[in-house]
C-alpha positions in Angstrom: -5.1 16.8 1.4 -3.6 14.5 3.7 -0.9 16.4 6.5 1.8 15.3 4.3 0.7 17.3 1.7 -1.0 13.9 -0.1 -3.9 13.3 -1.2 -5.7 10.9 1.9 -6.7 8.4 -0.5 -2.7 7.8 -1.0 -2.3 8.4 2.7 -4.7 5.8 3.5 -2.8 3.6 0.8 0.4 3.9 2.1 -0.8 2.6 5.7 -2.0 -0.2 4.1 0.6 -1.2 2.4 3.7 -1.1 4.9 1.1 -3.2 7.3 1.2 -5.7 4.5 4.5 -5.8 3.5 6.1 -5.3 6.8 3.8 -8.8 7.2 1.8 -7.3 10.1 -1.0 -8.4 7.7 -1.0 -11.8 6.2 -2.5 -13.3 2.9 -6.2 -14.3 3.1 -6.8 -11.4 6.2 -9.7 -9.0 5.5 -9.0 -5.6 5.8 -12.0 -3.3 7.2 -14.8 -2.4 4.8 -14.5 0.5 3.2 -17.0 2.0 5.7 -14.7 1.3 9.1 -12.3 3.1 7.3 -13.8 6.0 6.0 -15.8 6.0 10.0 -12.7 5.9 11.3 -10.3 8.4 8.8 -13.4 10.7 9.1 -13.6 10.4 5.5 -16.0 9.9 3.1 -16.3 6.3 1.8 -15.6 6.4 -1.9 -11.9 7.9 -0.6 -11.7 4.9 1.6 -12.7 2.7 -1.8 -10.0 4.7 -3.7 -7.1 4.1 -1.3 -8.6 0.0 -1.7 -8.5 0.3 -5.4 -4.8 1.2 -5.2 -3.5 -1.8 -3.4 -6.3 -4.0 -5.6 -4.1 -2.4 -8.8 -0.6 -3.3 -6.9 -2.1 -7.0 -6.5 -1.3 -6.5 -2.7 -5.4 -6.8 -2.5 -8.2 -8.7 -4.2 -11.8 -7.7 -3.5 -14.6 -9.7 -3.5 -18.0 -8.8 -4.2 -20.3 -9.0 -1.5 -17.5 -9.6 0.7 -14.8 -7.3 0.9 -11.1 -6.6 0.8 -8.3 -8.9 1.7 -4.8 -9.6 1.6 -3.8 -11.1 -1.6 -2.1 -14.8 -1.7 1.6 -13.8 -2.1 1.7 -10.0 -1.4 3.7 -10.9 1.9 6.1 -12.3 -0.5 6.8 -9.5 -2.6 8.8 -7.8 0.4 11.8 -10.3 -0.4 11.3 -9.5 -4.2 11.9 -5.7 -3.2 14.9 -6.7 -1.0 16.2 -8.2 -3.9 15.8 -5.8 -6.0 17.2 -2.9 -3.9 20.2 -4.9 -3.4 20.9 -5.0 -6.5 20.8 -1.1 -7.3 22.5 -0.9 -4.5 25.2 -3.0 -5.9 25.0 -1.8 -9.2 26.1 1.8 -7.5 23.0 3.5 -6.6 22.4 5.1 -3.6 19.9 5.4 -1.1 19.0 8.9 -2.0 18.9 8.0 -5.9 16.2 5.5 -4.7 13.9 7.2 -2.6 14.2 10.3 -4.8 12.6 7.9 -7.6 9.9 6.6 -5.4 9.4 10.0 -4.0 8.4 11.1 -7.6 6.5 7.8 -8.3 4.3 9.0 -5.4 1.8 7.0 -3.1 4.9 6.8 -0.6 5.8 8.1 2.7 
């Protein structure tokens, strides 16, 4: 388990993504292999793959064979598509503490 009570594979994850969607990481950028990572987490390398797989599933990612991990065209884009869509809960009445107790139970979050 990751120190905030995670698994590090969603740790790892969630890293990943706020550097992508905070657009500290752009589309076409590699990320490191899965073996920098799991060198530098200390971890072993099929968690580092894991934590990959995740943002490959959110489209955030693409692989490709033989040559890695990288930023999928677009995934910078999908932070205005969340703005969007926060707005509007928040519009429609929500609250901020409705939200992030629904992505808190979705997990994979900070």
């Amino acid at each position: 388990m990751g120190m905030n009570g995670q698994p590090v594979y969603t740790t790892i994850a969630s890293r990943y993504r706020k550097l992508i969607l905070s657009g500290a990481l752009k589309s076409g950028d590699p990320l490191p292999s899965v073996r920098e990572v799991a060198l530098m987490e200390k971890i072993n390398p099929n968690t580092a793959a894991r934590a990959f797989s995740i943002l490959v599933q959110e489209g955030l990612v693409t692989s490709i064979e033989k040559k890695g991990y990288f930023i999928a065209e677009g995934a910078t884009n999908r932070d205005e598509a969340l703005r969007q869509t926060l707005s509007e809960l928040l519009a429609r009445g929500f609250t901020k503490e409705e939200i992030e107790n629904v992505l808190d139970r979705l997990g994979g979050l900070e």
